[in-house]
SEMARLUM-841800 format. One line per field, with one value per residue: residue number from 0; residue in one letter; x, y, z of N, C-alpha, C in turn. Coordinates in steps of 0.05 Angstrom, whole numbers. Layout:
N
pos [NUM  ...]
code [A  ...]
n.px [X  ...]
n.py [Y  ...]
n.pz [Z  ...]
ca.px [X  ...]
ca.py [Y  ...]
ca.pz [Z  ...]
c.px [X  ...]
c.py [Y  ...]
c.pz [Z  ...]
This chain:
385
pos [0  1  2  3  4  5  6  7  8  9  10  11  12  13  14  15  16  17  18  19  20  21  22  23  24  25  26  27  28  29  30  31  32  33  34  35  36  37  38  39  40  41  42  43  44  45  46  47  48  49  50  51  52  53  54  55  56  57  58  59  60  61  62  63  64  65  66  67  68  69  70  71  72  73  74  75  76  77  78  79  80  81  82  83  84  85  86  87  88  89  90  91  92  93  94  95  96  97  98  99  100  101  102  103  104  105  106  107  108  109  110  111  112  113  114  115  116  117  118  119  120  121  122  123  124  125  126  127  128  129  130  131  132  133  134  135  136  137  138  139  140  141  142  143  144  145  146  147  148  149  150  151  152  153  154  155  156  157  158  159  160  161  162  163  164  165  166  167  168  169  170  171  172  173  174  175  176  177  178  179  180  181  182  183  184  185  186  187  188  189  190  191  192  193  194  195  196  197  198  199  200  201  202  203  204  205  206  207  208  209  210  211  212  213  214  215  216  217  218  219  220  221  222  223  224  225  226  227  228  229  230  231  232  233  234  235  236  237  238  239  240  241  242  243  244  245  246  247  248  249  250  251  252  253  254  255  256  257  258  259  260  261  262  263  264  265  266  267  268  269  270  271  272  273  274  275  276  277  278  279  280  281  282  283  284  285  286  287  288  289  290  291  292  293  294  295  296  297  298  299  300  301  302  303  304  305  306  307  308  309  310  311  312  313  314  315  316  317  318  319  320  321  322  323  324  325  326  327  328  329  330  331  332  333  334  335  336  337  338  339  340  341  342  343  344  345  346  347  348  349  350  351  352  353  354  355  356  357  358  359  360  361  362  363  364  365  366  367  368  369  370  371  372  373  374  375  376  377  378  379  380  381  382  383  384]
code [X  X  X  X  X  X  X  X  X  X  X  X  X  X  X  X  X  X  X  X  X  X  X  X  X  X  X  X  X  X  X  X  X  X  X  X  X  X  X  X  X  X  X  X  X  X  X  X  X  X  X  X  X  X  X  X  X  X  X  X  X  X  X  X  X  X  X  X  X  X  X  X  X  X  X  X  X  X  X  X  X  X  X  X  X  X  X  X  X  X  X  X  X  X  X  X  X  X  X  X  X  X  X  X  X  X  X  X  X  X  X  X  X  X  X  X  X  X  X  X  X  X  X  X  X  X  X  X  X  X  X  X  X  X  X  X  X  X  X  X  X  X  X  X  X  X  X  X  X  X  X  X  X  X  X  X  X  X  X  X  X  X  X  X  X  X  X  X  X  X  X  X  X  X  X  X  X  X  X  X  X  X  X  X  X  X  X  X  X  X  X  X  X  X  X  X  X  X  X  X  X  X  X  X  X  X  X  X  X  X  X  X  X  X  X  X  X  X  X  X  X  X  X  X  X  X  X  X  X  X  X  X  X  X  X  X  X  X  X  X  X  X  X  X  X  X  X  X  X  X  X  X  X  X  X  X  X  X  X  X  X  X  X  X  X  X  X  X  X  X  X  X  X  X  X  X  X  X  X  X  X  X  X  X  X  X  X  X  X  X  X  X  X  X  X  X  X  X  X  X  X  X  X  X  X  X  X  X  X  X  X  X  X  X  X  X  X  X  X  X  X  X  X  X  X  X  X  X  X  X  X  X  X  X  X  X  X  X  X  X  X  X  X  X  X  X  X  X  X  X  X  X  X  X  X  X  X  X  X  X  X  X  X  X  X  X  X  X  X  X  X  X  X  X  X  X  X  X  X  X  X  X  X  X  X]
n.px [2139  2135  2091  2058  1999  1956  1931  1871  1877  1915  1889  1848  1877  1898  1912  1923  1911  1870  1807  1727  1712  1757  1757  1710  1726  1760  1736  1695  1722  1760  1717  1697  1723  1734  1692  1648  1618  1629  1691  1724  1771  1773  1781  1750  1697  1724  1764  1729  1700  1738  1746  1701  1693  1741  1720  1678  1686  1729  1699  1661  1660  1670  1683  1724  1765  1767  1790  1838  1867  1877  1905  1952  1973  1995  2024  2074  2075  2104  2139  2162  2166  2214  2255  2315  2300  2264  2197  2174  2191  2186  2187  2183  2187  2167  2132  2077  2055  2006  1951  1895  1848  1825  1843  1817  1815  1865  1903  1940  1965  1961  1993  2029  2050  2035  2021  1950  1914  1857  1822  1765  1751  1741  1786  1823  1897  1943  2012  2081  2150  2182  2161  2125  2073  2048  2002  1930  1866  1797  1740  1678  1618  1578  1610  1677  1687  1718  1770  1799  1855  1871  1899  1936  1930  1878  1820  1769  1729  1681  1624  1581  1524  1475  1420  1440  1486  1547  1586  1657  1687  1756  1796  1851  1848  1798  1729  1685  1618  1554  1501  1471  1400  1376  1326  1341  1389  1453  1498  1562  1606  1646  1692  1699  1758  1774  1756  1705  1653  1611  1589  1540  1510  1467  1435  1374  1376  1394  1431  1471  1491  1534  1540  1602  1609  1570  1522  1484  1435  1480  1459  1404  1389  1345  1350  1381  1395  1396  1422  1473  1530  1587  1627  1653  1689  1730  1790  1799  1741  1712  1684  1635  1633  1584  1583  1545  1502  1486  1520  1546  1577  1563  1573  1575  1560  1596  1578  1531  1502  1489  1468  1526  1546  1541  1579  1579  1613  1625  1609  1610  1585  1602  1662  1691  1725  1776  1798  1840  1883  1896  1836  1840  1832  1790  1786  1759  1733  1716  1669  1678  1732  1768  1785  1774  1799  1778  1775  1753  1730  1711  1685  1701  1727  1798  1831  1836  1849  1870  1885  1888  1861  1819  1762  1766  1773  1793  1820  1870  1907  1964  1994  2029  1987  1985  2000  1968  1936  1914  1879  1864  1821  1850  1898  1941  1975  1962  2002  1991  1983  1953  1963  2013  2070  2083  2063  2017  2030  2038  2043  2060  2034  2005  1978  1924  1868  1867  1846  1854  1893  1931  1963  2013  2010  2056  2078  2117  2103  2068  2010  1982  1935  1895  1867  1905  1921  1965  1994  2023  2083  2100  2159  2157  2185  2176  2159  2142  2109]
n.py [1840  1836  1821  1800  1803  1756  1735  1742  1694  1663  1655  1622  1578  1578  1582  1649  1649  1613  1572  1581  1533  1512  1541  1542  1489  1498  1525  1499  1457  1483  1500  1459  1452  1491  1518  1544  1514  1451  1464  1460  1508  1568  1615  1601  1629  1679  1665  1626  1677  1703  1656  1656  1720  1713  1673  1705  1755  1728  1698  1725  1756  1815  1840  1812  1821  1877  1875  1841  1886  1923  1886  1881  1931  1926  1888  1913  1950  1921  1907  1951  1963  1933  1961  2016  2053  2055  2081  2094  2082  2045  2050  2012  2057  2059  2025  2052  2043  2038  2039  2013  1984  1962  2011  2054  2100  2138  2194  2256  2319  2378  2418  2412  2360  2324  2274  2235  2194  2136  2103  2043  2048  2106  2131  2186  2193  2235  2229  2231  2264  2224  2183  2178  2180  2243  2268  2256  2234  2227  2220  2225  2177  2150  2125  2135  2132  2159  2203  2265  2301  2377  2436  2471  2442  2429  2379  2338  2293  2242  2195  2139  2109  2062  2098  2153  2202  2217  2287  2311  2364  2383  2426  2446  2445  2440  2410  2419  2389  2346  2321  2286  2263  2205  2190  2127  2078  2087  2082  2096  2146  2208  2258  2325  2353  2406  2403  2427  2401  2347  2285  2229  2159  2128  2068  2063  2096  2143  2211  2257  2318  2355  2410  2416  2435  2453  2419  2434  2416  2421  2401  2342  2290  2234  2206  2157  2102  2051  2028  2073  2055  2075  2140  2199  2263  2303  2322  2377  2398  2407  2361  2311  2244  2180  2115  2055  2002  1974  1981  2022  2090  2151  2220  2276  2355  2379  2421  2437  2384  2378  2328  2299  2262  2200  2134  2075  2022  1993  1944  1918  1911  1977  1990  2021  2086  2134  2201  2230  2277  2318  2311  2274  2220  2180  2125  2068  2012  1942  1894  1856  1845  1876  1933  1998  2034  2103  2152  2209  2259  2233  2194  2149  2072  2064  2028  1961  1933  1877  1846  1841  1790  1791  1839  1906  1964  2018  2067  2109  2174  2194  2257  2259  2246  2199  2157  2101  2077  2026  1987  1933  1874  1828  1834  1863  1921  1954  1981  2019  2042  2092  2113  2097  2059  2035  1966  1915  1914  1887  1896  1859  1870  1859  1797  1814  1837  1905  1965  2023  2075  2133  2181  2226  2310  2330  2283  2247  2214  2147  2125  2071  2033  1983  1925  1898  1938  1965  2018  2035  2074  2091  2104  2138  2141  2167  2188  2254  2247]
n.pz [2133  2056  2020  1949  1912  1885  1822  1792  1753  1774  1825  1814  1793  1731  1669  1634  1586  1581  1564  1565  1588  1612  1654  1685  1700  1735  1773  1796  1819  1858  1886  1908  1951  1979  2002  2043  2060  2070  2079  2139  2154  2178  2148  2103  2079  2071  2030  1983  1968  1935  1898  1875  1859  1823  1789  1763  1730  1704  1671  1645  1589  1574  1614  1632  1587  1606  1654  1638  1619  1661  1691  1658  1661  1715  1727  1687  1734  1769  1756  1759  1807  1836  1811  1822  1823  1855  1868  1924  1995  2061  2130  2190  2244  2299  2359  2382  2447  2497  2494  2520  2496  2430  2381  2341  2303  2277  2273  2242  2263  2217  2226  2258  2261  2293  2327  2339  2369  2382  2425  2432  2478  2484  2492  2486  2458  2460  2419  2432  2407  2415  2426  2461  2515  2508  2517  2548  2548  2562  2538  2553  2549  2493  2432  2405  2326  2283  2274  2265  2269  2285  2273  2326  2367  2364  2362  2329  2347  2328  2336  2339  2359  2362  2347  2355  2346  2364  2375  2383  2408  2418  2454  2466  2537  2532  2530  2482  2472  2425  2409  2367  2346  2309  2269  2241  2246  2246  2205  2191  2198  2179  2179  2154  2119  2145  2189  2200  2186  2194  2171  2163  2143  2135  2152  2138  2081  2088  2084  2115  2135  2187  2225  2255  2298  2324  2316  2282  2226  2158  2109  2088  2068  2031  1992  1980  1942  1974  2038  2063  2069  2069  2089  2057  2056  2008  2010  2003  2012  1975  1954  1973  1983  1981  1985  1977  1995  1951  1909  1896  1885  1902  1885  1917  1916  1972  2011  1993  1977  1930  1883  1837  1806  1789  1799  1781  1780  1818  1835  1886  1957  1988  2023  2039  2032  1982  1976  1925  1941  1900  1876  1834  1833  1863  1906  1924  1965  1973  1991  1971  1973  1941  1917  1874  1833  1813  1764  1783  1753  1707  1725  1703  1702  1724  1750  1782  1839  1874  1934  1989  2040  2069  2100  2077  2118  2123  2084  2055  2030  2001  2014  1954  1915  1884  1915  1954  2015  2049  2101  2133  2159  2152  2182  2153  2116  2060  2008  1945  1880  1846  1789  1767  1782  1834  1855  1870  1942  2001  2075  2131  2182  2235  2277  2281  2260  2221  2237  2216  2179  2168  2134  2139  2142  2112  2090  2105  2144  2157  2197  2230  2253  2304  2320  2348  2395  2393  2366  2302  2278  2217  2168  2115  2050  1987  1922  1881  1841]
ca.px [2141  2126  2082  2036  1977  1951  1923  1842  1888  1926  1867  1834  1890  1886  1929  1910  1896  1854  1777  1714  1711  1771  1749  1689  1723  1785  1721  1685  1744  1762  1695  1691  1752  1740  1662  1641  1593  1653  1716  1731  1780  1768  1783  1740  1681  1743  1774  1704  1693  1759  1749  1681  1708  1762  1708  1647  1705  1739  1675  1642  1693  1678  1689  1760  1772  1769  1814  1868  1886  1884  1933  1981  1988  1998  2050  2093  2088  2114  2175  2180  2179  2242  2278  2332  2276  2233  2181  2165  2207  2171  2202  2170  2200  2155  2107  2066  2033  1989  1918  1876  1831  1826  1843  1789  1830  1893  1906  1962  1951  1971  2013  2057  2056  2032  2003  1933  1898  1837  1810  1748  1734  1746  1812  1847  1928  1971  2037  2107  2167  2200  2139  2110  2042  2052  1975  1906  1847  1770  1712  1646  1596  1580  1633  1687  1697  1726  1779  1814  1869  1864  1922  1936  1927  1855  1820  1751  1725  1652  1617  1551  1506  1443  1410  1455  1508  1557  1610  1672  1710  1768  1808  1869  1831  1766  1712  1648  1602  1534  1487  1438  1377  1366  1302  1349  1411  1474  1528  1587  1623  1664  1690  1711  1788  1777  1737  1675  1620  1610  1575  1540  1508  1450  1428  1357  1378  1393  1447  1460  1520  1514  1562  1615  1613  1530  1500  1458  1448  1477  1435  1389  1379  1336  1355  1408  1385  1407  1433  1494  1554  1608  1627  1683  1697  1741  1817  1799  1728  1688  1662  1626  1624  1575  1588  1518  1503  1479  1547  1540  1586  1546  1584  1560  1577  1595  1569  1503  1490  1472  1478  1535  1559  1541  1589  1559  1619  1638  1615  1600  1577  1631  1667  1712  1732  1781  1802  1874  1901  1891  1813  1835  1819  1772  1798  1733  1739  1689  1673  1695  1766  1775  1802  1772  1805  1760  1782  1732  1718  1693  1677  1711  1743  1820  1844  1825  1860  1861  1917  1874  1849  1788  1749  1785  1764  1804  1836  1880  1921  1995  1992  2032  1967  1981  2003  1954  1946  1894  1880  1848  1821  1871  1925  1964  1967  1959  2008  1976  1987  1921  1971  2037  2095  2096  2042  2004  2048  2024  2055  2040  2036  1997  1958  1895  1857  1882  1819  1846  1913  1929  1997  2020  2005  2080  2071  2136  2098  2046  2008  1970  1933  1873  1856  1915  1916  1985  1989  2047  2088  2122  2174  2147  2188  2153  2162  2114  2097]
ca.py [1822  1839  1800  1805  1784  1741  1747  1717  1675  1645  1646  1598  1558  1564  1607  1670  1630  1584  1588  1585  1505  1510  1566  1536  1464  1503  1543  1470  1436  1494  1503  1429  1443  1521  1526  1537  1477  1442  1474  1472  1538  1599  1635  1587  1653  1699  1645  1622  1708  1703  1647  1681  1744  1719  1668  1718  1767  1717  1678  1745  1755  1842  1849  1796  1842  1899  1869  1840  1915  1930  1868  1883  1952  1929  1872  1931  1961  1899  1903  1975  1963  1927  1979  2015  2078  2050  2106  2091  2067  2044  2029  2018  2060  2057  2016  2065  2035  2050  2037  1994  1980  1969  2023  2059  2119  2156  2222  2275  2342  2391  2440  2395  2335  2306  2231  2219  2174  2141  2071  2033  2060  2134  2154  2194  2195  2251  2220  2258  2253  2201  2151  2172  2193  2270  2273  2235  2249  2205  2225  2217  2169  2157  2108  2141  2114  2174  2228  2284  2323  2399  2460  2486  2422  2416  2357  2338  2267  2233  2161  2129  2085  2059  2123  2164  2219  2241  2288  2317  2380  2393  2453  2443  2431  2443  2400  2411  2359  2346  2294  2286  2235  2202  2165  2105  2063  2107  2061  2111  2183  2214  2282  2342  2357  2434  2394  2449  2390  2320  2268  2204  2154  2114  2042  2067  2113  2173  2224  2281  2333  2372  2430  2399  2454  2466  2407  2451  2402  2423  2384  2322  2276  2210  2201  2136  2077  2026  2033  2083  2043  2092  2159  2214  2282  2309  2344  2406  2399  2405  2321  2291  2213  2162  2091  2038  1971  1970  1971  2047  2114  2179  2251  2302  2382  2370  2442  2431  2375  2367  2306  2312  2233  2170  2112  2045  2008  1975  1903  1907  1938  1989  1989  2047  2103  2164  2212  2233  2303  2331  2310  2271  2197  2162  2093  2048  1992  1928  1867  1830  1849  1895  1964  1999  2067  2113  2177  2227  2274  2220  2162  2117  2054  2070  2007  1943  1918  1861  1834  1840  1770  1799  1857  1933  1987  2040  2086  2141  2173  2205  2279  2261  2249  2171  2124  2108  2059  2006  1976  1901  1852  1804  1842  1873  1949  1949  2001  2019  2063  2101  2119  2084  2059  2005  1943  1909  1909  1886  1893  1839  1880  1842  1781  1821  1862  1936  1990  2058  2082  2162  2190  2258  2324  2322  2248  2225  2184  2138  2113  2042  2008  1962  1911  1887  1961  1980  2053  2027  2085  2082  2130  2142  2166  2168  2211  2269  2240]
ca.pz [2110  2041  2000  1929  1914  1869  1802  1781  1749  1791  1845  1799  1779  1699  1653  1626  1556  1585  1555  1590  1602  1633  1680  1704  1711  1759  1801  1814  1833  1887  1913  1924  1967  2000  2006  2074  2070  2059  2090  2167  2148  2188  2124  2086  2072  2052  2003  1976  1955  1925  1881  1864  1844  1806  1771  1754  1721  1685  1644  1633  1571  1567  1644  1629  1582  1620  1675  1628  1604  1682  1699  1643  1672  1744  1711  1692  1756  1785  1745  1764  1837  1846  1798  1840  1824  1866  1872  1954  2011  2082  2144  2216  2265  2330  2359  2403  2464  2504  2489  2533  2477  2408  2361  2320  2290  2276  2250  2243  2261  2202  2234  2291  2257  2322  2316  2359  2370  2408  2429  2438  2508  2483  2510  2468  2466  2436  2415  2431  2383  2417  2412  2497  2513  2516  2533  2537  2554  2567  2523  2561  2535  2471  2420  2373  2308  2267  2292  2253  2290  2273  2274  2345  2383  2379  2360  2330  2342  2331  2332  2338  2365  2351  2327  2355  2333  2381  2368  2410  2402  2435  2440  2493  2551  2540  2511  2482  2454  2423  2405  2348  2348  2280  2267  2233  2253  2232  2199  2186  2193  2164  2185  2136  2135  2157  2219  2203  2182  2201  2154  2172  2142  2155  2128  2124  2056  2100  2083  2123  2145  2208  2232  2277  2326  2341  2311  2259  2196  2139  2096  2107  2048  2031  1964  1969  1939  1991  2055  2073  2082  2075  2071  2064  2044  1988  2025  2000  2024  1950  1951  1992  1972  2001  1981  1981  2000  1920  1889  1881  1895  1897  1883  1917  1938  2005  2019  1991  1986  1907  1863  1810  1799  1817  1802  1780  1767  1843  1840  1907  1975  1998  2056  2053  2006  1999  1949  1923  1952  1878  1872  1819  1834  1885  1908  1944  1967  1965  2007  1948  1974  1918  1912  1852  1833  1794  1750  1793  1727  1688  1734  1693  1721  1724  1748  1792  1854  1901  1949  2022  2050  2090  2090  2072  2137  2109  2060  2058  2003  2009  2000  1926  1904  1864  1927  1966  2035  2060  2128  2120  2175  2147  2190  2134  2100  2021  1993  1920  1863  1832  1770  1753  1801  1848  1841  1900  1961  2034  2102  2147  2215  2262  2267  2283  2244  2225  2232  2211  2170  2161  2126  2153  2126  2086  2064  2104  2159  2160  2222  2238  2284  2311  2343  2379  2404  2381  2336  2285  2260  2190  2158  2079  2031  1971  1896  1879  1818]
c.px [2124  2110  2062  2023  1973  1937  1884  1858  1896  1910  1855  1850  1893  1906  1914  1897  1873  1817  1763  1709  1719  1775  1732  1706  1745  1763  1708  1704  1756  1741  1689  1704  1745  1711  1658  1622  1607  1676  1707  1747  1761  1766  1766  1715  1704  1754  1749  1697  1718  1753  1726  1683  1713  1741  1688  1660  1721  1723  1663  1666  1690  1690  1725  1770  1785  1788  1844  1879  1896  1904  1957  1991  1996  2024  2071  2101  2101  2145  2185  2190  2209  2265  2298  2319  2260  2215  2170  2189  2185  2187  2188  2193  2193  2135  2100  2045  2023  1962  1918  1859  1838  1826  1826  1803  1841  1886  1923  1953  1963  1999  2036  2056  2046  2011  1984  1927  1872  1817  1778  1733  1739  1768  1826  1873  1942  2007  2060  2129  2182  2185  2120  2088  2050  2026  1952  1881  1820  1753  1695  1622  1595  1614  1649  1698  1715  1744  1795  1822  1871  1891  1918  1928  1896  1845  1785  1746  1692  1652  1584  1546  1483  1441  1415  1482  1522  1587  1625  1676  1731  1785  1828  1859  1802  1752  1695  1637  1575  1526  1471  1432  1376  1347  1316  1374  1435  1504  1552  1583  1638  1667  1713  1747  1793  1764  1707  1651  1634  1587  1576  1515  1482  1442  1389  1363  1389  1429  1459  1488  1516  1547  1582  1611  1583  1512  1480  1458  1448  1460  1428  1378  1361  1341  1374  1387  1375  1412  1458  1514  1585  1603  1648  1679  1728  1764  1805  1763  1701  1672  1655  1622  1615  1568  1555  1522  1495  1498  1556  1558  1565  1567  1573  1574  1579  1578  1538  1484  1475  1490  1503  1554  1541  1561  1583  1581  1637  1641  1599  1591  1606  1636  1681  1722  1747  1784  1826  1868  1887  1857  1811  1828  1806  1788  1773  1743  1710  1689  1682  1719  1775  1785  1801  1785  1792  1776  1753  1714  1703  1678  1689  1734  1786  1836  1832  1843  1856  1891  1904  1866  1818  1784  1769  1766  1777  1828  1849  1905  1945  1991  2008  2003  1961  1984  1973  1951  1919  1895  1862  1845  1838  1901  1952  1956  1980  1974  2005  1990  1970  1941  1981  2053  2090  2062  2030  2021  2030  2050  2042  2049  2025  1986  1933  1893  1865  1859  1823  1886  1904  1958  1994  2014  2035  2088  2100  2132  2071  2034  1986  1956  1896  1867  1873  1922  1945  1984  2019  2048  2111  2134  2166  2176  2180  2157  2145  2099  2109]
c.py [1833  1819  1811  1789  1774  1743  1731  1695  1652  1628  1612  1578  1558  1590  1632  1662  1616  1598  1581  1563  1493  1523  1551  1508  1469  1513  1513  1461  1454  1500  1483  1436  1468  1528  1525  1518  1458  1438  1474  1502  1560  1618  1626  1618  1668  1687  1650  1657  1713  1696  1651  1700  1737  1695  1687  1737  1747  1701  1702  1757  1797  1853  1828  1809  1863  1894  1857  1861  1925  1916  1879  1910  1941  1905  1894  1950  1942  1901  1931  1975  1948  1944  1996  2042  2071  2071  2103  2069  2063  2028  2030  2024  2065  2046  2031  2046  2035  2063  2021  1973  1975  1996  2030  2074  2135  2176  2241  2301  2355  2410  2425  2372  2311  2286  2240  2198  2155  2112  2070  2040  2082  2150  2160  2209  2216  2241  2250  2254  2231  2175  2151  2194  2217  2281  2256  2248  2230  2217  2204  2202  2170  2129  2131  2130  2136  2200  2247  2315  2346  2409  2461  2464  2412  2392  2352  2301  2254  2196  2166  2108  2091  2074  2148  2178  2227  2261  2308  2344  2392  2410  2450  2432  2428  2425  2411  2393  2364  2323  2298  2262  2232  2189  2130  2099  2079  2078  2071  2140  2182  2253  2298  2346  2390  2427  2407  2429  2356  2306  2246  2200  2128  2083  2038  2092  2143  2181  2248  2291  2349  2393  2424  2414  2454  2438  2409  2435  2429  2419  2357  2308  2247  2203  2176  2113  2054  2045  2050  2070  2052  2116  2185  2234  2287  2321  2369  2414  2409  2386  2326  2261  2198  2137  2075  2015  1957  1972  1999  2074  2138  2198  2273  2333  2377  2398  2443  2404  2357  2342  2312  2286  2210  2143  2081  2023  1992  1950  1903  1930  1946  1991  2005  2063  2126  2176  2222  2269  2328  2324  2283  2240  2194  2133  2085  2013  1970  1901  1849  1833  1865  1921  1974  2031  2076  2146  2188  2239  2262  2201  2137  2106  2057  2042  1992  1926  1898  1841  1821  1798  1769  1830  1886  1956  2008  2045  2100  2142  2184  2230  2287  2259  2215  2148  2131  2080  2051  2000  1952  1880  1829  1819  1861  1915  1941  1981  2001  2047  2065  2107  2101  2085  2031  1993  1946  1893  1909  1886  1878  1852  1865  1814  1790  1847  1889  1950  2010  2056  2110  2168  2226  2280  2324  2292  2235  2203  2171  2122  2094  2031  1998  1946  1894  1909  1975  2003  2041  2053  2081  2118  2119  2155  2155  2196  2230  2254  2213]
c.pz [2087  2021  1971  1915  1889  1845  1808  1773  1756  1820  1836  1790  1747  1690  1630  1593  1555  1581  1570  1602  1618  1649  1694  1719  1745  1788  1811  1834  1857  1903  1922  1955  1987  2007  2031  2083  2067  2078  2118  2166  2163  2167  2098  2062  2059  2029  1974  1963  1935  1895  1863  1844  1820  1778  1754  1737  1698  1655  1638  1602  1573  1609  1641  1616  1590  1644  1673  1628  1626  1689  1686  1653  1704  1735  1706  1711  1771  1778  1757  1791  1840  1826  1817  1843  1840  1882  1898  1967  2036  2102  2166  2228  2293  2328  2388  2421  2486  2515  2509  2512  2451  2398  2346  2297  2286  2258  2251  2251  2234  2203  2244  2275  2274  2315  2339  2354  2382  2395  2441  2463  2504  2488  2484  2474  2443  2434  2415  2407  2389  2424  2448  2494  2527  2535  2532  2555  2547  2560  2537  2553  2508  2458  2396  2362  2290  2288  2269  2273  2270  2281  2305  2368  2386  2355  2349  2326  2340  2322  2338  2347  2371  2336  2332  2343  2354  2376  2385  2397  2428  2427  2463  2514  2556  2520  2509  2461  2444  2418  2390  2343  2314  2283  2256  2249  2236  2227  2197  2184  2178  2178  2161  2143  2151  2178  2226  2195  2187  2182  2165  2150  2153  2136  2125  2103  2066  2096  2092  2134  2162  2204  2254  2304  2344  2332  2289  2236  2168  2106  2098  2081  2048  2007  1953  1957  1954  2021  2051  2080  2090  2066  2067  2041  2027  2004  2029  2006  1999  1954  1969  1976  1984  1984  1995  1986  1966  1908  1881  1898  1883  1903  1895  1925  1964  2016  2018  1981  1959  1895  1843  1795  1801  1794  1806  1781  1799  1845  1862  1938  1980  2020  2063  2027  2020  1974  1949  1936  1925  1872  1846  1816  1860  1887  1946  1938  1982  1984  1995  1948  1953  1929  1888  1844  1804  1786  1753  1765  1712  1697  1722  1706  1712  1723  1778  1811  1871  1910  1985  2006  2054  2081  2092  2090  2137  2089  2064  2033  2015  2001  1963  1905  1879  1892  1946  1998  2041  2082  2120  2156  2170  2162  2174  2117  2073  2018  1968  1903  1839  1804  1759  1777  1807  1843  1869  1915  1985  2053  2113  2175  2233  2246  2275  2274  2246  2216  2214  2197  2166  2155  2138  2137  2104  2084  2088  2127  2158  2189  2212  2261  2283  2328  2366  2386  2414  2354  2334  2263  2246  2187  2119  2070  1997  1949  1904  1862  1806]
């Protein structure tokens, strides 16, 4: 099922005319009603951030501003999507299953096309073309949250706990693994797309990239503001980006490690970030249900999404380099467009939360999955431009 989301506007009840008396009187009268001191609602906290948002944006008049000029462009993508051009198609054509577990995360290999995958208790499944587990295989100890399938069947996967790093490599049948101690609590990976460095995250300030293969750090930073909340390398393996609990994206060489951005304009902590194919936008995403896409070169804010319910646990872009895809605890994937084309579209795939989305190295499939521990694959087709 397709659905789209809702404006500040309409969140609030009040028409885009309406001045600031009649902003505040529409945010009273729904937080009487959705406040969790208030609301029985299960969704009462996700609502309540909603109607937040869409007030603290709307009474600030240069930030309303700044998000009319973004609406009126996403208004004409609305009209464009149902044109008979419509720049993306999406269909589900298998539900792989399989797992035992929840779902952490999917990834294509480059060369074969071949889907993995790999759940909550470690097993990881290589998908065949006709949707049956060709292979699998039980990683030892240790949790993975991050996997990126490589050329030639092999496989690099890592996770964490506590103050732990652990990460896999597999090569057909052979593993080898390592482990590195951190003095802090590690909140997120991220692994390079050539699989040669691993990046984590810590929510004492710590920044650091090792060598996937030996462990050896790359480099070892303290420099974040805040806590580490996310973090992800560039395709082509230039960025590194690590998203704060302070509202803040940092730029860095992924190679070494130096400063060359930082990104003030989030709102909120981040929960997930990726970057287009071409380098040329960022798209992070915010506990405030947002989705902000940034023009990398300058940092400046591009444009301003929101459609998710609950919180956004990943990203990924289409190798065209403008659509791009979400995963949301509200059960649904957010198909987006960092340029011009289609507006804010959801799939409603499950009723439980979706962890991880990845599109294929030639853009025409996308894979899904989570926590009811089905991998949902789609058929893309999708413009260049």
């Amino acid at each position: 099922m397709i659905t789209s989301a809702p404006t500040h506007y309409e969140v609030l009840g009040v028409g885009s005319a309406a001045d600031s008396d009649t902003i505040r009187k529409a945010y009273r009268r729904l937080a009487q009603k959705h406040h969790p001191d208030v609301s029985d609602s299960p969704d009462a906290h996700e609502d309540m951030a909603r109607i937040n948002e869409a007030f603290e944006i709307l009474i600030d008049a240069a930030r309303r501003e700044e998000y009319d000029a973004i609406l009126a462009g996403a208004v004409r993508e609305t009209t464009q999507q149902h044109s008979p051009k419509n720049p993306v198609r999406i269909k589900l054509i298998k539900r792989l299953q399989g797992h035992k577990t929840p779902v952490y995360a999917v990834s294509f290999a480059p060369d074969s096309g071949r889907l993995v995958s790999v759940g909550f208790d470690n097993e990881v499944i290589w998908w065949g073309a006709e949707g049956e587990k060709s292979r699998q295989t039980k990683l030892e100890s240790g949790n993975v949250s991050v996997l990126k399938a490589m050329p030639e069947e092999k496989v690099i996967a890592a996770g964490s706990s506590d103050s732990q790093v652990n990460v896999w490599c597999l090569n057909q049948d052979q593993i080898s693994s390592w482990r590195g101690m951190h003095e802090e609590w590690v909140s997120c990976l991220a692994i390079s797309a050539d699989g040669h460095s691993v990046a984590s995250g810590s929510i004492h300030h710590h920044l650091r990239v090792c060598d996937s293969a030996t462990g050896s750090a790359r480099f070892s930073l303290r420099t974040e503001n805040a806590s580490v909340t996310a973090v992800t390398f560039s395709p082509d393996g230039t960025f590194l980006a690590s998203g704060t609990a302070d509202a803040k994206v940092n730029i860095r060489e992924a190679k070494s490690g130096k400063w060359l951005r930082t990104i003030d304009k989030v709102r909120s902590v981040v929960t997930a970030m990726a970057f287009s194919s071409d380098n040329r936008y960022l798209a992070v995403a915010g506990v405030d249900l947002s989705i902000r896409v940034f023009d990398l070169n300058t940092g400046q804010l591009v444009k301003m999404l929101y459609g998710h319910g609950r919180p956004i646990e990943s990203i990924a872009f289409h190798p065209n380099g403008w659509l791009f895809a979400s995963a949301s605890r509200d059960g649904t994937i957010g198909l987006w467009n960092a340029a011009k084309g289609i507006g804010n579209v959801r799939l409603e795939v499950s009723h439980r939360p979706i962890s991880c989305v990845a599109f294929s190295a030639d853009g025409q499939h996308l894979a899904a999955s989570g926590q009811d521990k089905i991998v949902r694959l789609f058929e893309v087709t999708a413009k260049a431009s």
